[in-house]
BAFI-3210 file (N, C-alpha, C; in Angstrom, 3 decimals, decimal comma, padded with zeros to 6 digits):
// residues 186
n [1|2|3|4|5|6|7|8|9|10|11|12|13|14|15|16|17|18|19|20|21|22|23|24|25|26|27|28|29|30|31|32|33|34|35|36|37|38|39|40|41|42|43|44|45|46|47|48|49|50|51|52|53|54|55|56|57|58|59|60|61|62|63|64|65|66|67|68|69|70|71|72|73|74|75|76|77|78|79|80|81|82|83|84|85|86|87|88|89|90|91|92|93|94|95|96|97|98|99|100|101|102|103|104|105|106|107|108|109|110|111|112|113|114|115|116|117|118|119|120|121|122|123|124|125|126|127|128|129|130|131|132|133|134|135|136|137|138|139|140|141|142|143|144|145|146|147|148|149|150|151|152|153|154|155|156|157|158|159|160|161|162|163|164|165|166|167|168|169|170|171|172|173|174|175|176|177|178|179|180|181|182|183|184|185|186]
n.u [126,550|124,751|126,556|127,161|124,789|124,446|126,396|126,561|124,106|124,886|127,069|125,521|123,628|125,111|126,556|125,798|124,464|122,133|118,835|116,991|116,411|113,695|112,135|112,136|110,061|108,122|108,466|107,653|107,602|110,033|110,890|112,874|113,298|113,393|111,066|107,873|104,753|101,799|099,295|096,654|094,257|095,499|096,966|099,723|102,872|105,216|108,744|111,614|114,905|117,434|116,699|115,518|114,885|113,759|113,318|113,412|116,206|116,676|117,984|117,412|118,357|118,071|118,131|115,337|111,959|108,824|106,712|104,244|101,255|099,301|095,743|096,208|097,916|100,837|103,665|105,274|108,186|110,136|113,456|115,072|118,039|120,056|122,440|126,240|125,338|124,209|120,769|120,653|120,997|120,567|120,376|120,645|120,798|118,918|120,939|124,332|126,464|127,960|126,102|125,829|123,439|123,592|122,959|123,319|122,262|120,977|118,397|115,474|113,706|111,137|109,594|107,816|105,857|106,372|108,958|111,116|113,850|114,954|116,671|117,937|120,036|123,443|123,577|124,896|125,435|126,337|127,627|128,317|130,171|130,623|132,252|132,880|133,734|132,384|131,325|130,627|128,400|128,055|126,341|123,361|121,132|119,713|117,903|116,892|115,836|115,179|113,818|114,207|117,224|118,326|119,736|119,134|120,533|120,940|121,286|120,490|119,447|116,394|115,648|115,944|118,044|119,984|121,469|124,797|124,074|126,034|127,999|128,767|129,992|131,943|132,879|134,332|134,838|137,264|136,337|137,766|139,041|141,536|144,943|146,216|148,353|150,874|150,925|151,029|153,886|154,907]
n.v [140,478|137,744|136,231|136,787|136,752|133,633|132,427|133,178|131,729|129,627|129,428|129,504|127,333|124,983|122,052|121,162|123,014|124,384|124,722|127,787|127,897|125,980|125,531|128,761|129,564|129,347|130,567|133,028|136,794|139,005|141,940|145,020|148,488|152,165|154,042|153,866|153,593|152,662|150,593|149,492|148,535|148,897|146,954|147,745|148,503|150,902|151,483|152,958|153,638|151,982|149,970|146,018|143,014|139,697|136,038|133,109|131,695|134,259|137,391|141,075|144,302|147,601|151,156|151,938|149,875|149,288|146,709|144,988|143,189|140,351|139,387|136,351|136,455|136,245|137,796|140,872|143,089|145,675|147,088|149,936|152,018|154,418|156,668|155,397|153,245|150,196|148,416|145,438|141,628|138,703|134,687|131,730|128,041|125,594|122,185|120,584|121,474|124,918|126,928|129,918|132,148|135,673|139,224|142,645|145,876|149,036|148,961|146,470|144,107|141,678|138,949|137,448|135,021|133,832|133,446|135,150|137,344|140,535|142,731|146,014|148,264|148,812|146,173|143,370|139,930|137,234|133,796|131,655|129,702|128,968|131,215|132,386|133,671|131,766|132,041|134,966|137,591|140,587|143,348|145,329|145,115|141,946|139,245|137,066|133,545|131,881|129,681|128,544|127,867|130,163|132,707|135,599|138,093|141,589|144,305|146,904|148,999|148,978|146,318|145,501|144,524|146,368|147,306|148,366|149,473|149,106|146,831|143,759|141,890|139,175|135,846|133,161|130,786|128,216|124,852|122,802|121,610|120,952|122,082|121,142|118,411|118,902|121,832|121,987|121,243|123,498]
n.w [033,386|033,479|033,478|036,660|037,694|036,883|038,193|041,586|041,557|041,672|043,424|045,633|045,734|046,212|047,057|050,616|051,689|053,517|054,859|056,336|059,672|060,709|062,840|063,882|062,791|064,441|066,408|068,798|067,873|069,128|069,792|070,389|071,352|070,889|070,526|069,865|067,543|067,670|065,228|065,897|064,241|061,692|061,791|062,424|063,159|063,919|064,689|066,473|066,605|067,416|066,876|067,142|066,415|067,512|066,303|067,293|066,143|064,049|063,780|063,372|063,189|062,973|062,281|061,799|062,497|060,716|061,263|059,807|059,770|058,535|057,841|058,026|059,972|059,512|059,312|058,149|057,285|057,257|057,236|057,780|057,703|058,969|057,848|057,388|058,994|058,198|057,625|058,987|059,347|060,576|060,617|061,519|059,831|059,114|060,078|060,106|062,546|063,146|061,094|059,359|058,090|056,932|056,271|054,886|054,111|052,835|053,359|054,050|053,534|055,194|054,348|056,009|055,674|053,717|053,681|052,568|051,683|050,939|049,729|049,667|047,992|048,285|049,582|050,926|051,375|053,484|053,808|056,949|058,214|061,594|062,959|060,495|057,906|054,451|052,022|049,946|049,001|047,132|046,093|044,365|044,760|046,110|046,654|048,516|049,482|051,592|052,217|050,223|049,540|047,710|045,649|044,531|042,582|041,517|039,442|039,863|042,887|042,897|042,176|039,617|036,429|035,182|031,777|032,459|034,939|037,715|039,248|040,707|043,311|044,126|046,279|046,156|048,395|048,635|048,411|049,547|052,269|053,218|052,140|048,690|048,605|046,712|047,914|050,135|050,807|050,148]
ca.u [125,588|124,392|127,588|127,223|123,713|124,582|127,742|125,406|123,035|125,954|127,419|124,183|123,034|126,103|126,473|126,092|123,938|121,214|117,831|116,854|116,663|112,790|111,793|112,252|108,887|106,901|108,590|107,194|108,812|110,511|111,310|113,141|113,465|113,379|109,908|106,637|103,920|100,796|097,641|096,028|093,370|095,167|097,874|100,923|103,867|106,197|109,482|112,276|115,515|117,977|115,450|116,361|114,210|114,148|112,462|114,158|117,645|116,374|118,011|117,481|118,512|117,808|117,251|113,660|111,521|107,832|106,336|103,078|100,304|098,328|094,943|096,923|099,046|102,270|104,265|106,269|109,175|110,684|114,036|115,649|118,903|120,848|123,654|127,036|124,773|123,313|120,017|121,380|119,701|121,407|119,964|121,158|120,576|119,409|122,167|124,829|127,086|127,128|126,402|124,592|123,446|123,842|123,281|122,908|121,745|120,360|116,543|115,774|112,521|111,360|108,285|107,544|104,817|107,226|110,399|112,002|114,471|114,783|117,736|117,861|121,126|124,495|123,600|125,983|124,794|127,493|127,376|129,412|130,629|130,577|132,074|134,390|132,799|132,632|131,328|129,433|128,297|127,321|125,296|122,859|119,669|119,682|116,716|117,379|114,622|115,875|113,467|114,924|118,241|117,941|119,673|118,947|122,055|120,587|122,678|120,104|118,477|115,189|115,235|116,320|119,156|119,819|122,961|125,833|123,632|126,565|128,583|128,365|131,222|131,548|133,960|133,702|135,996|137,816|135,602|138,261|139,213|142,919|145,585|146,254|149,717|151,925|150,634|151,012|155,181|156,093]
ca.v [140,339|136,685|135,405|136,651|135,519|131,855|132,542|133,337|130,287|127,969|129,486|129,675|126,183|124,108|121,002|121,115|124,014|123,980|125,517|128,396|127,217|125,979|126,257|129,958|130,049|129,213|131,123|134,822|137,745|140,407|143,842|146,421|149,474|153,565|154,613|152,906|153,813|151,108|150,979|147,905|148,325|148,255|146,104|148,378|149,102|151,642|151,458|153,721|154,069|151,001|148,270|144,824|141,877|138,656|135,480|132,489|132,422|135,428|138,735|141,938|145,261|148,793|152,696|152,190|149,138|149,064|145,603|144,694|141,876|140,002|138,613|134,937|136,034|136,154|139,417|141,218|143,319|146,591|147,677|151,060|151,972|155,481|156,644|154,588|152,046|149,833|147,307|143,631|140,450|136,766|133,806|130,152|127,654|124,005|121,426|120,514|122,649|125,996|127,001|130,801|133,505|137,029|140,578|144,246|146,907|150,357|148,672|145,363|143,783|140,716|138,970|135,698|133,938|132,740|133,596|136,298|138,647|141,597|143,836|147,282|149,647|148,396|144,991|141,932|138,784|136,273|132,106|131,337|128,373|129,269|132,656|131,776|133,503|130,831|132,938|136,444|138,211|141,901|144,412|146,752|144,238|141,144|138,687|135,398|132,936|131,274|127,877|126,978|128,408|130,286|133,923|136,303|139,592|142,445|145,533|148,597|149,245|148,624|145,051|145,475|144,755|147,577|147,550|149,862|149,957|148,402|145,353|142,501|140,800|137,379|135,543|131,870|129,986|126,916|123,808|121,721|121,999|120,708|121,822|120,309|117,865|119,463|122,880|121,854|121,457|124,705]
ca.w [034,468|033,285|034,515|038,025|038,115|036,910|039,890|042,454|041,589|041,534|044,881|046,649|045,580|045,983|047,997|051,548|052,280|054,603|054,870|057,645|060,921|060,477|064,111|063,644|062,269|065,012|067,519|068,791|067,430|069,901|069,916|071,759|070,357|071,469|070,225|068,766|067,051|066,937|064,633|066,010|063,631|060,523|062,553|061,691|064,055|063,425|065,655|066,173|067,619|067,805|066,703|067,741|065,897|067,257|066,267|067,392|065,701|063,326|064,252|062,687|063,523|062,031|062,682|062,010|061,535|060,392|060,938|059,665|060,052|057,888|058,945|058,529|061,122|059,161|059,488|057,178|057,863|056,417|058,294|057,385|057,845|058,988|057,280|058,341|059,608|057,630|058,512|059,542|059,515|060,626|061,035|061,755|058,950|059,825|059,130|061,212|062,945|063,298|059,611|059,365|056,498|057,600|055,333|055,542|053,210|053,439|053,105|054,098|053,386|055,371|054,348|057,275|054,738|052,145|054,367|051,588|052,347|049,789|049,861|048,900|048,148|049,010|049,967|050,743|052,117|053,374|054,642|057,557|059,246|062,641|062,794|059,356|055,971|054,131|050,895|049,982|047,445|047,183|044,195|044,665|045,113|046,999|046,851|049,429|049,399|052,948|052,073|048,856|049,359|046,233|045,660|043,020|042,445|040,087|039,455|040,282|043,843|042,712|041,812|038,210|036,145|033,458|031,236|033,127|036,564|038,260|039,192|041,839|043,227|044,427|046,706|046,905|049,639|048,009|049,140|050,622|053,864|053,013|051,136|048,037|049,080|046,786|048,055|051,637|051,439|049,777]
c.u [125,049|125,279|127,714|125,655|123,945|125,799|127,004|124,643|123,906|126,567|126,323|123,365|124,164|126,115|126,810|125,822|122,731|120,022|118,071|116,316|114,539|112,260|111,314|110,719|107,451|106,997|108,160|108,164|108,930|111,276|111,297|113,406|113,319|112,122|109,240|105,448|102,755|099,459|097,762|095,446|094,112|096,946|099,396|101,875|104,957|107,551|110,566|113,659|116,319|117,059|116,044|115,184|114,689|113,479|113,258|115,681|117,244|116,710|118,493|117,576|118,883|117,694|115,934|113,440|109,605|107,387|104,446|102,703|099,721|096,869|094,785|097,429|100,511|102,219|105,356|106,560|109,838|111,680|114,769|116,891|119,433|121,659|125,015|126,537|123,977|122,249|120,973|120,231|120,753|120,370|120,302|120,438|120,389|120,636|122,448|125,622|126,839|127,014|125,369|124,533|122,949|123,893|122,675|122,920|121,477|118,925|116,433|114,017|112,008|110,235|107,938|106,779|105,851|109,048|111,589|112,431|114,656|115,929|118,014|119,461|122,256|124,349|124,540|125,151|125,988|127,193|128,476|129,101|130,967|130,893|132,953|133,445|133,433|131,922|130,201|129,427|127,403|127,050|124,487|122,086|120,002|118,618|117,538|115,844|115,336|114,813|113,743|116,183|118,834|117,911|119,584|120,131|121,068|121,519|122,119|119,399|117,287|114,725|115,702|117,258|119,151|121,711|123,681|125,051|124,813|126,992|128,671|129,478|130,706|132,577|133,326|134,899|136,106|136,939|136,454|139,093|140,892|143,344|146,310|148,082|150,716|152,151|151,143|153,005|156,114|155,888]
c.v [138,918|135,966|135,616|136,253|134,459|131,948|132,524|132,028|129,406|128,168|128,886|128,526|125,200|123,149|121,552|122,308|123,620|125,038|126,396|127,947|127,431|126,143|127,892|130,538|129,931|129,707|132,623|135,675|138,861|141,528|144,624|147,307|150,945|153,940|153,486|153,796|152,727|151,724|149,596|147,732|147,784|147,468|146,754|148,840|149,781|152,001|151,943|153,828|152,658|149,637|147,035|144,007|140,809|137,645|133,864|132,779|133,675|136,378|139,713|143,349|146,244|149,937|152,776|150,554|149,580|147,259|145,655|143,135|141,694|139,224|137,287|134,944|136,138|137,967|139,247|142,504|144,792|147,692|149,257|151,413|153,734|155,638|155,868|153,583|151,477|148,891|145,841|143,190|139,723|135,934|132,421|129,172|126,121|123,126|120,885|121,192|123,909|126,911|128,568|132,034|134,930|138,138|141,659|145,144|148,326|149,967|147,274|145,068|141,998|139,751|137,153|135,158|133,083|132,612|134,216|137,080|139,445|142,239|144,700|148,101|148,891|147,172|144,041|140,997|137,582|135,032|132,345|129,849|128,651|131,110|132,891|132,389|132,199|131,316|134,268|136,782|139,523|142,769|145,354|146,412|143,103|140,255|137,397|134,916|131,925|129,752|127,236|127,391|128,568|132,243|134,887|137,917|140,250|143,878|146,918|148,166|148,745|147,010|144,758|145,018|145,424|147,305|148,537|150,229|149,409|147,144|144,740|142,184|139,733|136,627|134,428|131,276|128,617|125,794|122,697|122,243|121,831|121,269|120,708|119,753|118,496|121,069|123,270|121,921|122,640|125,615]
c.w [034,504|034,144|036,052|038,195|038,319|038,569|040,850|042,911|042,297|043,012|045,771|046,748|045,983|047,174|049,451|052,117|053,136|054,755|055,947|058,936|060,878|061,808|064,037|063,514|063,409|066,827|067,637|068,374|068,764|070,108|070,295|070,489|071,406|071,510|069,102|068,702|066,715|066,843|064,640|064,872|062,084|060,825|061,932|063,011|063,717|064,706|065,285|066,971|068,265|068,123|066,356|067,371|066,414|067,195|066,050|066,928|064,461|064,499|063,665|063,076|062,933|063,194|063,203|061,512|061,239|060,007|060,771|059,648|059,072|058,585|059,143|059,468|060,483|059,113|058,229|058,080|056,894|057,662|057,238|058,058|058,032|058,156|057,624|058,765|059,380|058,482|058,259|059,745|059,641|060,871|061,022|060,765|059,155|058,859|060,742|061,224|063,119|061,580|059,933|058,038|057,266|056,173|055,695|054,003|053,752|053,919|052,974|054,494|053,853|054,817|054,935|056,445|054,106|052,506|053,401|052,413|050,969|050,371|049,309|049,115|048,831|049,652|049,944|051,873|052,332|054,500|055,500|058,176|060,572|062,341|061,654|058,355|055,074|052,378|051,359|048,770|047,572|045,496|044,919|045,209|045,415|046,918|047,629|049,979|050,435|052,670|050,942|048,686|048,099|046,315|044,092|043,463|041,142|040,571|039,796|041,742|043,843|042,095|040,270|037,839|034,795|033,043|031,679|034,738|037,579|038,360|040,287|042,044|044,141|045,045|047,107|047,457|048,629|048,972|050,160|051,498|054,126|052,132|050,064|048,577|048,795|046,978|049,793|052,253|051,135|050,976]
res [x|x|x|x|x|x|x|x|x|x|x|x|x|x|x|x|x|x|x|x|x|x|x|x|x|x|x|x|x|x|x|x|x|x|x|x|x|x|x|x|x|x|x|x|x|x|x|x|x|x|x|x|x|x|x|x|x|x|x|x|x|x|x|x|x|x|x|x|x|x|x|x|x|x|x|x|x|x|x|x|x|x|x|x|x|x|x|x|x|x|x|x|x|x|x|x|x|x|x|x|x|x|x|x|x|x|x|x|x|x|x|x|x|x|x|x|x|x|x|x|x|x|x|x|x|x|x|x|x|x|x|x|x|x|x|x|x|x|x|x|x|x|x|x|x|x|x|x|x|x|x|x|x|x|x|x|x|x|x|x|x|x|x|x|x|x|x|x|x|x|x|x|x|x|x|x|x|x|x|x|x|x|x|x|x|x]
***
């Protein structure tokens, strides 16, 4: 399990990544959905029924979400997922080009203050280069810290890693864009 941590780090840090598309943060959030439920008072929305998040390039879509308020103003995020159909999240990553980080789980936890994503149950999270994976990596738990591009893999649901809770895999894309010469004439 150490070794797909340090893997992880070393993927998820490696030259030529790019923060989350910082704009993002200061755009309104909007949501369609089937059914809502709102407690102004203790600022809680409960939404149901092909829920569609969007907040600039942030877009998240679940069964159910429940968003809540703080009395900063930052929202947090908790999508839920059907059977067959897990919650999704993407979002566009500044840089250049079209570079973006995209994942889905059963339980997907957003929290706008510190810009965490949490991933519960069957999680994979994967970089692309336009529409190109360009790596991923899936386990049980998920943590992606989208402002210091900085992922954490643990092997149980709940955030943990226990000896025998499971295993992670990891697929990293070769960095260069060419084949190597004498690779290129066989």
């Amino acid at each position: 399990m150490k070794k797909l941590l340090i893997s992880a780090v070393l993927l998820l840090s490696a030259a030529g990544l790019a923060r989350a598309e910082k704009a993002d943060s200061y755009k309104p959030t909007e949501i369609s959905f089937d059914q809502a439920e709102l407690d102004d008072v203790k600022q809680i929305r409960t939404l149901t029924g092909n829920v569609v998040l969007t907040r600039g390039t942030l877009l998240m879509k679940s069964a159910k979400a429940v968003v809540t308020q703080d009395p900063e103003g930052y929202q947090y995020v908790t999508l839920t997922s059907v059977p067959g159909k897990p919650a999704t999240f993407r979002q566009k990553r500044d840089g250049e080009g079209e570079q973006w980080i995209e994942g889905e789980a059963e339980r997907i936890e957003y929290d706008g203050k510190v810009e965490l994503v949490k991933l519960f149950s069957k999680a994979k999270v994967r970089r692309l280069e336009g529409k190109k994976p360009s790596d991923e990596v899936d386990g049980e738990f998920i943590q992606y810290d989208s402002r210091r591009e900085f992922f954490s893999v643990k092997n149980t649901a709940n955030g943990d890693s226990k000896p025998g809770g499971g295993r992670g895999t990891m697929v990293i894309q070769p960095s260069s864009k060419q084949p190597p010469p004498e690779a290129a004439g066989k």
